[in-house]
C-alpha positions in Angstrom: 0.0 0.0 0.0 1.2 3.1 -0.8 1.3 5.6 1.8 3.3 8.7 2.8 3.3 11.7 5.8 5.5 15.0 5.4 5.6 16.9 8.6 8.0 19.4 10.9 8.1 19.3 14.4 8.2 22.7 16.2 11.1 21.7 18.6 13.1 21.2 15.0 12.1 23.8 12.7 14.6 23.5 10.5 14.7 20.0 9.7 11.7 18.5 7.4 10.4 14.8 8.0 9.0 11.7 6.0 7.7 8.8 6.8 6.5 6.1 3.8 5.8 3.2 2.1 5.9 2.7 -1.4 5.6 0.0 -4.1 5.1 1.5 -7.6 5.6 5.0 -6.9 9.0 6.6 -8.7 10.5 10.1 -7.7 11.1 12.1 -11.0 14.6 13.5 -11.0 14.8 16.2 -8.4 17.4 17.6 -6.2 17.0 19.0 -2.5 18.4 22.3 -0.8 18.5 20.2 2.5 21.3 17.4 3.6 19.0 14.2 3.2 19.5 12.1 5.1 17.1 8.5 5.1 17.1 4.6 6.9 15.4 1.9 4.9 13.2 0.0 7.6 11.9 -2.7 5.2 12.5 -3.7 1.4 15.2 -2.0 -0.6 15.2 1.7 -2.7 16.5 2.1 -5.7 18.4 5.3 -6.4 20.0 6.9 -9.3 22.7 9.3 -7.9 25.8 10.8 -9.6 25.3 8.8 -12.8 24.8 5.3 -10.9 21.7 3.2 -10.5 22.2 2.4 -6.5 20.6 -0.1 -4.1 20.2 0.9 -0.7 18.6 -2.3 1.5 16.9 -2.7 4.4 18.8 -1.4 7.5 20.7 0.7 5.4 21.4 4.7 5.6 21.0 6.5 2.0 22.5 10.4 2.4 21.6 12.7 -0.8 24.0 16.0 -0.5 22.1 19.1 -1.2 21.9 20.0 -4.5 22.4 16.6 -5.9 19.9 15.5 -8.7 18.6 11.7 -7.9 15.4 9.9 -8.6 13.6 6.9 -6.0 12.2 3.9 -6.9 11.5 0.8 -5.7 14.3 -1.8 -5.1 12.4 -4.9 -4.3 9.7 -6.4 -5.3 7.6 -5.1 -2.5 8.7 -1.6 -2.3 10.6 0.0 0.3 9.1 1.6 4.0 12.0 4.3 4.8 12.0 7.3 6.9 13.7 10.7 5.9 15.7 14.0 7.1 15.5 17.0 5.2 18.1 18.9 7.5 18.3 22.7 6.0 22.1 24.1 5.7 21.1 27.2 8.5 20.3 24.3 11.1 23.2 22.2 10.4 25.4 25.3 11.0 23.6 26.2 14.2 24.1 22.6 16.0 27.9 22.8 15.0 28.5 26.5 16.1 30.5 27.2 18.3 32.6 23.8 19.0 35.8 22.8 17.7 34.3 20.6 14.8 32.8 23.2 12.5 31.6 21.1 9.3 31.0 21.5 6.1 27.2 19.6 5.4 28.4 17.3 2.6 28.3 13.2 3.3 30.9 11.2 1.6 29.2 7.8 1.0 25.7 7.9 -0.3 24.9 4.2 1.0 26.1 3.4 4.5 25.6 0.5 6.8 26.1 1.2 10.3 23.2 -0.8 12.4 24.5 1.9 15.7 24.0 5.0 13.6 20.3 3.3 11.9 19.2 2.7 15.2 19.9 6.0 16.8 18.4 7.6 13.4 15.4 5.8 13.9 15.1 6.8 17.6 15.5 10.3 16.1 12.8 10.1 13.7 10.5 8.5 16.1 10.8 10.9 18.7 10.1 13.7 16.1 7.2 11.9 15.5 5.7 11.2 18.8 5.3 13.0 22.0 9.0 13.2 23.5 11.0 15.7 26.2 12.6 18.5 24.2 15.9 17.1 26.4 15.4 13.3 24.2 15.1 15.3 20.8 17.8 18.0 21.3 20.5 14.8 22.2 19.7 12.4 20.0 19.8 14.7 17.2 23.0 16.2 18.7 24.6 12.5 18.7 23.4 11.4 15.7 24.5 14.4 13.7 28.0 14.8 15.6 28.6 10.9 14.7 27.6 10.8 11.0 30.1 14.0 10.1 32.8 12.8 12.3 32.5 9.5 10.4 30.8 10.0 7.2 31.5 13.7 6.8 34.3 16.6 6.7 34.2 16.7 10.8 37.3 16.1 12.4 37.3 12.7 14.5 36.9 13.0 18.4 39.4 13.2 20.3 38.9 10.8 22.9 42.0 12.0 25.2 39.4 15.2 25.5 36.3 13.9 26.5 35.7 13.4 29.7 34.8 16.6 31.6 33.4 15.2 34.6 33.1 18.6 36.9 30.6 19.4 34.0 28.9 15.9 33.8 28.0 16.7 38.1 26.4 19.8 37.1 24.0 18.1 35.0 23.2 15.3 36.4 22.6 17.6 39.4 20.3 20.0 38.0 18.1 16.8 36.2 17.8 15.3 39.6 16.7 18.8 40.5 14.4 19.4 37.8 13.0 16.0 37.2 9.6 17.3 37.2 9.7 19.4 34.4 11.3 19.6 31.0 14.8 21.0 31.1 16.4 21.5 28.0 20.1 20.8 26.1 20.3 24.6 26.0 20.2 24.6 29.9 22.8 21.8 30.5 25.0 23.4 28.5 25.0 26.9 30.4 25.1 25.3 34.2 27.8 22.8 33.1 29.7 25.4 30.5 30.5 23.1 27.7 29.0 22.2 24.4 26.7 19.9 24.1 28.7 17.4 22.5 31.4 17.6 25.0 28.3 17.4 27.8 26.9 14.4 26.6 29.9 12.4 25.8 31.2 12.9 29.4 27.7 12.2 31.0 27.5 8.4 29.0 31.5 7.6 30.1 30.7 8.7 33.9 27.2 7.6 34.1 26.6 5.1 31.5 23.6 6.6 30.0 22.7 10.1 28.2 21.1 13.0 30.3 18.1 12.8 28.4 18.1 8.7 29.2 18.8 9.9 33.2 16.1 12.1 32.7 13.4 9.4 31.5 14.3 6.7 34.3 14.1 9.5 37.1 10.3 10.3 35.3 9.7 6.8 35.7 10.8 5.6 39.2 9.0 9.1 40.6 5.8 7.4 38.6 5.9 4.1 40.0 6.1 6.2 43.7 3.1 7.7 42.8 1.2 4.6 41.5 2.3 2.8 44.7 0.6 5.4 46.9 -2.4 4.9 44.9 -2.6 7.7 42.8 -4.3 7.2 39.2 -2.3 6.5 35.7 -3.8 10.0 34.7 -2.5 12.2 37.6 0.9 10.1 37.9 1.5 11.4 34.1 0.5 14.7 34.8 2.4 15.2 38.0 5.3 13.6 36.4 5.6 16.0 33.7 4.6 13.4 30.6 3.0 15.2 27.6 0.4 12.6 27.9 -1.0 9.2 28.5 0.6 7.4 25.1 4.1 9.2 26.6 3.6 8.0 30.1 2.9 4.4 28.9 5.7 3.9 26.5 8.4 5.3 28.9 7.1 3.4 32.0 7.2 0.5 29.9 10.2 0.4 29.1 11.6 1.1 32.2 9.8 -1.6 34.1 8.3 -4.3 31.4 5.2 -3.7 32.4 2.5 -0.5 31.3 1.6 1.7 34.2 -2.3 0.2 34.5 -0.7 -3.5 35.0 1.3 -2.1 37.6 -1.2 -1.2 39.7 -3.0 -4.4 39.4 -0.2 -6.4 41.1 
């Protein structure tokens, strides 16, 4: 079945997102402004792209630099399901300003396979699609985007020797545990600790084992399961928790525990 949806999120302006399905449809040749950037979840795309007919699979990353004429098509029998980044040249600049990897938006390989960087792509694209803390959204599309120019792109690699800032990694974990109950932000983090973003997050996952925004989802989740034991309903346990709503609160409790919140309380 054919099937597509084109949408921005707010928190993202600047970066356009698709989500489809397609089995006979074919792009006509076209070119973007934008850095696109797409995962194949199922079936295979054909593209033409710098004068070659390319397939990009299933689990796959295909990256079309701006500017670049290319058609779509389908690459298997049954289509392709993919989801895509239109990341404009302004916001790509932005996330990059002001660190000591400034980049220039171009992707060297147009196919990639790299099942870490698919994953967290997905986990992007997801979030942008369903409710999600602003603090999830700003670092996974800070990760994802540091790792496919350090890798893929003109970004310098990381210096790992350089990483660790731990006074800084504190900081934030401190004002999360403080702030649990609302939605801080990347953009706060970055002033109470006084590094970048990048630097923040790597030293936060070394020290702690997990990202801020993955501290800040378990600490939403073990205050919930407090407030569920003291007998508090599912709907006022997501709302003093600070979830955007009931499908939020469920997913992320979930996870956490195994179980949704409603079975919880039946034990």
């Amino acid at each position: 079945m054919e099937k597509s949806k084109l949408w921005i999120n707010q928190a993202l302006p600047g970066v356009e997102l698709l989500s489809a399905s397609y089995t006979k449809f074919e792009f006509s040749k076209h070119w973007h402004d934008e850095l696109a950037i797409g995962i194949i979840e199922d079936g295979a795309e054909g593209v033409f792209y710098k004068g070659n007919n390319l397939l990009v699979p299933k689990q796959h990353i295909i990256a079309i630099n701006p500017s670049e004429i290319h058609t779509g098509f389908a690459g298997a029998p049954k289509g392709w399901q993919y989801r895509m980044f239109y990341f404009d040249l302004p916001t790509l600049y932005k996330q990059f300003k002001n660190t000591d990897f400034p980049i220039d938006p171009i992707i060297d390989k147009p196919v990639i396979d790299d099942p870490r960087l698919f994953d967290e792509l997905l986990q992007l694209h997801q979030s942008l699609e369903l409710s999600s803390f602003d603090l999830t959204k700003e670092s996974l599309l800070a990760t994802t985007l540091e790792k496919l120019f350090t890798t893929y792109g003109s970004a310098k690699p990381i210096d790992n020797t350089k990483k660790l800032d731990i006074k800084s990694a504190y900081l934030a974990r401190d004002f999360i545990h403080d702030n649990w109950d609302r939605n801080p932000s990347l953009l706060e983090l970055e002033s109470i600790s006084g590094c970048t973003k990048f630097q923040l997050i790597r030293s936060f996952k070394t020290l702690f084992g997990i990202t801020p925004h993955q501290f800040l989802l378990l600490l939403k989740a073990k205050k919930s399961k407090q407030c569920l034991t003291k007998g508090m309903s599912c709907v006022d346990t997501s709302l003093a928790c600070g979830f955007y709503d009931q499908s939020h609160f469920n997913r992320n409790f979930k996870r956490a525990f195994g179980v949704s919140p409603s079975n919880y309380i039946c034990l």
